[in-house]
N, C-alpha and C positions, 0 to 999 in steps of 0.2 A: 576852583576845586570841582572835578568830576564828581555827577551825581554817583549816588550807589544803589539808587532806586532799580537800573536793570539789573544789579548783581543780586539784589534781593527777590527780585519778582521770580528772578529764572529760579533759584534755590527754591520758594515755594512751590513754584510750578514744578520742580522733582518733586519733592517730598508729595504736592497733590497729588500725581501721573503715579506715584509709587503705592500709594495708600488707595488708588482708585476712587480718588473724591471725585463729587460730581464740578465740575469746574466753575457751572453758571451759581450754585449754592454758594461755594465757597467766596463765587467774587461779591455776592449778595453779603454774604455773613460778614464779609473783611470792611464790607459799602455800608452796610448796618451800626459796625462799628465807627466807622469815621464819620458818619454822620451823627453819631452819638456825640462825640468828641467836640465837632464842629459846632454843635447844639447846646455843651453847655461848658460854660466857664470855669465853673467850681470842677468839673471834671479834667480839663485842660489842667487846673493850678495843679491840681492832686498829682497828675502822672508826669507831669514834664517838673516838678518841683522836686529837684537835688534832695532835699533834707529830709525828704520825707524815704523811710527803706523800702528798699525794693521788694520785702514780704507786703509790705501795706497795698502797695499798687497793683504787685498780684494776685490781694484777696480781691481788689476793686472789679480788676480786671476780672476774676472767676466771678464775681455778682453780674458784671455784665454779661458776660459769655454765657452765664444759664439762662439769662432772662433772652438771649436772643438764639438760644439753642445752639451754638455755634460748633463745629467738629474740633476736636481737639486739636485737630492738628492747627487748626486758624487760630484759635488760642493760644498755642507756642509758640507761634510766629506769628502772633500780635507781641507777646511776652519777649520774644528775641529782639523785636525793634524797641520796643519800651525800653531793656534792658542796655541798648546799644545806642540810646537816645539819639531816634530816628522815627520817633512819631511826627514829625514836622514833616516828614517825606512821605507818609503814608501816600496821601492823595495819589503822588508822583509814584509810588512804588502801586497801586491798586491800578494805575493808568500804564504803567507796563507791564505787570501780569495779564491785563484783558489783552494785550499784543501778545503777550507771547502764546496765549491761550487759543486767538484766533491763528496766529501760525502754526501750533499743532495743529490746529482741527481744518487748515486749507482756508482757511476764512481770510476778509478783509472789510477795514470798514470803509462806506463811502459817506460821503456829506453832498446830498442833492438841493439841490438850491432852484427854486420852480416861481415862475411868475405868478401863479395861481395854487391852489390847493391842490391834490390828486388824489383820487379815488384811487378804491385798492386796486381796482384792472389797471390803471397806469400806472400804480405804483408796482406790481408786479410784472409788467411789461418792463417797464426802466430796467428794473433791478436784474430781469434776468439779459436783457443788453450789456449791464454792468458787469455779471456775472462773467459772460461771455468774454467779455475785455480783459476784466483782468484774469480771468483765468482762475478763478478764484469762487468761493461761497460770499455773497455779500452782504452782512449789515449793515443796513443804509439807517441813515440819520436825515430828516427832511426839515426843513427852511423853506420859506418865502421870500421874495423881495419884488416887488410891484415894479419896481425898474428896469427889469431883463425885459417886460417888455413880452415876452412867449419864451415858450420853449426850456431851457434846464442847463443849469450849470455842473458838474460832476468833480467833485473832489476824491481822487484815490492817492491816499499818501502824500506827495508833491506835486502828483501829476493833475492837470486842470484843464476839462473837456470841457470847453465853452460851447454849448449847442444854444444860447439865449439869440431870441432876435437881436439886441440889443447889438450882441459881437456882429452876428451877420450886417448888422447896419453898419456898424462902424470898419468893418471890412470892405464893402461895398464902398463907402465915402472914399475910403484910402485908396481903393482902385481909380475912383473917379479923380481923384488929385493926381496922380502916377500916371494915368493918359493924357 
């Protein structure tokens, strides 16, 4: 069975884009809640539990929604999923709204992967290389792994720039066997 978590993100993502929410809020306020959810048990039993009416889970749900200021519109489509028993998808729907959010706004995110730590001048050098590649605004996400050996690995979507020593040795050796 197909997900329906992109059919839901894009619907919010109108309704956002229509209402002129602020995008990064509202992914904050939807992240708030599921982290609420994620956090406690008795709250999980309450909203995903059949017998209980769907008035009760909506007062629940407005005690939350005030205590975390949330815009109304994120409260009705929290309410729409609950209502459609599709809070087990949240996660998966709050992880395609932030995509389709960075494709409105020309963005993409990368996942860099560095032998060492980076200071901000490298990590701003990187990113705007990245920039430049993909053609795109980039939020990066940074990782470690002591194994690359130098240098950075570059995740954009599927595509994987290996700039790590580690590749360049193991390319070198392969040339060495091939002569």
């Amino acid at each position: 069975m197909a997900s329906s978590a992109p059919r839901y993100a894009r619907a919010f993502a109108e309704v956002a884009e229509s209402a002129r929410l602020d995008a990064g809020a509202a992914q904050q306020q939807m992240h708030d809640f599921a982290q609420t959810l994620a956090e406690s048990s008795v709250l999980r039993e309450v909203l995903e539990n059949p017998s209980i009416e769907m008035t009760g889970k909506l007062k629940v749900l407005d005690g939350i929604a005030g205590r975390i200021a949330m815009f109304p519109q994120v409260r009705n489509f929290i309410a729409v999923i609950l209502e459609h028993h599709r809070l087990a998808e949240l996660d998966e729907i709050l992880n395609e709204y932030k995509q389709v959010v960075d494709e409105h706004a020309g963005a993409t995110e990368a996942r860099i992967t560095s032998a060492r730590p980076l200071n901000a001048e490298d990590r701003a050098q990187l990113e705007a290389q990245i920039a430049k590649l993909a053609g795109a605004r980039v939020r990066a996400r940074y990782a470690e792994d002591a194994t690359l050996l130098g240098g950075a690995v570059v995740e954009i979507g599927s595509t994987v720039y290996d700039g790590s020593l580690r590749a360049q040795l193991q390319q070198l050796k392969q040339r060495l066997v091939n002569a």
